[in-house]
N, C-alpha and C positions, 0 to 999 in steps of 0.2 A: 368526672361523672359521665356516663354513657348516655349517650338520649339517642330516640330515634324521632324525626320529625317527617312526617308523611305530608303531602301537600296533594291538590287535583279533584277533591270532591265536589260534589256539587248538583245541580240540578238536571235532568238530560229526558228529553222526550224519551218514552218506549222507542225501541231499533235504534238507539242512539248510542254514543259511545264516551267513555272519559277514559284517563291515565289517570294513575294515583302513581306518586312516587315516596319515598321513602329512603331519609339517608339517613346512617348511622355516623356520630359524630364520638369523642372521647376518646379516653386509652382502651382501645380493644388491640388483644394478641391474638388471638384468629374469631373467625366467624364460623362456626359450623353450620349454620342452614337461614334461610330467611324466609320468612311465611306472609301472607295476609290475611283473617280473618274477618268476619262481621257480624254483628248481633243485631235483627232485626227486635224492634219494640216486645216483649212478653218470649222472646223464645231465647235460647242458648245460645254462648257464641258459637261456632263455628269454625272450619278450617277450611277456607276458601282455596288457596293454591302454597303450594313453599318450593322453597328450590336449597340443596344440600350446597356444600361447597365442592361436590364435584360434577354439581349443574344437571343432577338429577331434579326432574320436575315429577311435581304429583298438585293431582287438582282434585277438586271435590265432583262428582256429577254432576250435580245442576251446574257446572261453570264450562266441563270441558267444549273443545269447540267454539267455545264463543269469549273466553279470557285470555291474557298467556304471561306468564310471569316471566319476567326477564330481571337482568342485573348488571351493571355495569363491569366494565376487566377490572376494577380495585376491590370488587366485593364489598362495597360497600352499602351501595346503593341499590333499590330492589322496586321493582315497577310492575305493574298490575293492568295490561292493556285491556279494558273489557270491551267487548263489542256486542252489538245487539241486547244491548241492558233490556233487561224486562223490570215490571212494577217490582215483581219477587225480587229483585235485589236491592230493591231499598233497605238501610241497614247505615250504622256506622260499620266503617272498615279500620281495622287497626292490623299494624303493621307489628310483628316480633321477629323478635332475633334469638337465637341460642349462641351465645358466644362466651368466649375467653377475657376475661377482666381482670384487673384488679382485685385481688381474693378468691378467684376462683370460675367456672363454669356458672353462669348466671340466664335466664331467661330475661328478656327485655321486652317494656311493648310499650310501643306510640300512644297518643293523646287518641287519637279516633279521629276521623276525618268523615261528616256524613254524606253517602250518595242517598239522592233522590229521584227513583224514577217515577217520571209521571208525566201524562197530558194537561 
């Protein structure tokens, strides 16, 4: 079974920063992209940042500048540096994958991990 386990949320003053990481574990045959998302309370999720497998980056507005998605050389593993967090990103963050399984082409997404920004 594929799971993705995201770790690094947590509480961070305004102008503060976390890492969230995120690894993909089970029988995966390839990975095509890997994203982070977030849903703040009453609104929709989101497409925070993703990175392709050929390490094409796309981020949302409100983040660029101040996020930066990265990945490890196995492709597995996919990390969310944010800097300068403001209140507006408070949110669970959850971590997806689009990858190659066991039966086919499948979407994948982590537990959630919540950030809190605040004084």
């Amino acid at each position: 079974q594929v799971q993705l386990v995201e770790s690094g949320g947590g509480l961070v003053q305004p102008g503060g920063s976390l890492r969230l990481s995120c690894a993909a574990s089970g029988t995966i045959f390839s990975i095509y992209r890997m994203g982070w998302y977030r849903q703040a309370p009453g609104k929709q999720r989101e497409l925070v940042a993703d990175i392709t497998s050929g390490g094409i980056r796309n981020y949302a507005d409100s983040v660029k500048g101040r996020f930066t998605i990265s990945r490890d050389n196995a492709k597995t593993t996919v990390y969310l540096q944010m800097n300068s967090l403001k209140p507006e990103d408070t949110a669970v963050y959850y971590c997806n994958t689009n990858a190659a399984v066991p039966g086919g082409v499948t979407a994948i997404w982590g537990q959630g991990t919540q950030v809190t920004v605040s004084s």
